[in-house]
N, C-alpha and C positions, 0 to 999 in steps of 0.2 A: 022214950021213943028211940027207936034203933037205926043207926047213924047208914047213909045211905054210901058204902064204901066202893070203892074202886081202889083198884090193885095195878100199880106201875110195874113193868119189868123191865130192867136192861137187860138182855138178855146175855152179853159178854162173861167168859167163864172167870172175868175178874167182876159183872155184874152187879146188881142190886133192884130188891124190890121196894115198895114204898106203897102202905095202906093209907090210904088219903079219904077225910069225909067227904061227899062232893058237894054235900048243899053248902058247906064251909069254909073247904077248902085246909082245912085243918089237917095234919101231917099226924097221920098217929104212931106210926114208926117206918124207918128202914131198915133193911136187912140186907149182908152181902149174900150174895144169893150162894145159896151152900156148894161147895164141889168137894169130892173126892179124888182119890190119888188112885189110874188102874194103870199100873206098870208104869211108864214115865210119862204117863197124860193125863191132866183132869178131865176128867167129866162130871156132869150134873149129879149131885146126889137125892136119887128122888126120894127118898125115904126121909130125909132132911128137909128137903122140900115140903115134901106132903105134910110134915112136922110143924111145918110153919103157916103153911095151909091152914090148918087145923088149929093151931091154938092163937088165930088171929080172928078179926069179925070175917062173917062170908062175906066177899066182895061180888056186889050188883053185876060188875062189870073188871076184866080184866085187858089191861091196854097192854102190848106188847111191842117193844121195837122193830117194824120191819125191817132185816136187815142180812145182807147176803155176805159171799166171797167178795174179797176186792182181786182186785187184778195180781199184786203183787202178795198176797197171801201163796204160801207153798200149797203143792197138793196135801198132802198130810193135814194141814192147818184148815185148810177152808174143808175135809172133809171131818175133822174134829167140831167143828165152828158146827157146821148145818146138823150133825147129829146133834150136839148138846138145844140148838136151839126145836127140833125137833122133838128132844126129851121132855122140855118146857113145856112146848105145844100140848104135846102127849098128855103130860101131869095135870095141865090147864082143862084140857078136855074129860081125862079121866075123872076129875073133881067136879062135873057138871057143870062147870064156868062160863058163862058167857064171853068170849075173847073178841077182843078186834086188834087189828095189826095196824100200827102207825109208823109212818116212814119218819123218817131223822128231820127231813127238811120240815113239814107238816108240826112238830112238835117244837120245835128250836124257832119257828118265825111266830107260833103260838107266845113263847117265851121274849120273843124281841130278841134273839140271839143273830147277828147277822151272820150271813153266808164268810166264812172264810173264818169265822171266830175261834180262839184257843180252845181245847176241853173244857176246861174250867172255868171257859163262860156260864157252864150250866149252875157251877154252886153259886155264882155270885146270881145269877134270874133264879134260883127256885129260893136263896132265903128273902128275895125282894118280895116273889111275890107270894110266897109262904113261907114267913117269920118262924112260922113254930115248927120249920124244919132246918132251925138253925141246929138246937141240939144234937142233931143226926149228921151235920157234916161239919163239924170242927175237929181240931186235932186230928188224930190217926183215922179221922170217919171222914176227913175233909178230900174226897176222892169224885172225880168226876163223874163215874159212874151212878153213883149215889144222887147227886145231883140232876144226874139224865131221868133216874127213876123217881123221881117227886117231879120231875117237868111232864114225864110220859103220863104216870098218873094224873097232873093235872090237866092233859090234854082230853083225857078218858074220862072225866069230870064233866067237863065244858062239852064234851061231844058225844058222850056213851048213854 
């Protein structure tokens, strides 16, 4: 039987995704989510992307961080920010994906994260509440982002 997957994205260009079973909840891998180098800016590398697309299971459902400019972002930055998270969109779409957009707040109170909490509240609620995503965030993998994309996917789990 073929595992019923949904696909986490953070979508920040320091980011990460996370393929999650959803009848299990099982963490089958995370990924930083790939960027390239164009002139002194990352962007998404969608050829990388699609690369990982492709040699993971299809995901039923792909959950993605709603997420804008903040106020204190430069202009430069937050128009870097919405293009990459744009490209995501794009790639998600162009792969016939099913997406849905979930806000920060929505997925962090799923997780029992309260309001005002560190980053890294996320790693320590995604290995409580999925152990088998310990492997994926220790040592050099132990990054909050990483963390956000095994809570997002769990959100898109429980809700997609």
């Amino acid at each position: 039987m073929t595992a019923a997957v949904v696909l986490g994205i953070d979508p920040g260009l320091a980011g990460a995704l996370c393929w999650m079973d959803a009848s299990t909840g099982e963490v089958l891998d995370v990924a930083d989510l790939p960027v390239e180098l164009e002139g002194k800016r990352k962007s998404v590398d969608a050829v990388s992307f699609m690369e990982l697309l492709n040699t993971h299971p299809t995901p039923r459902l792909v959950a993605v961080e709603l997420v804008g400019a903040r106020p204190t972002d430069s202009k430069t930055g937050a128009h870097t920010f919405g293009r990459n998270i744009g490209a995501i969109e794009a790639l998600v779409t162009a792969a016939h994906l099913p997406m849905m957009r979930i806000s920060p707040i929505a997925w962090r109170r799923l997780a029992g994260i309260a309001a005002g909490a560190e980053k890294n509240a996320s790693l320590a609620a995604a290995v409580r509440l999925h152990p088998t995503a310990r492997p994926f965030l220790q040592g050099k993998q132990a990054r909050h982002d990483r963390g956000d994309a095994v809570l997002i996917a769990s959100w898109g789990a429980r809700h997609g």
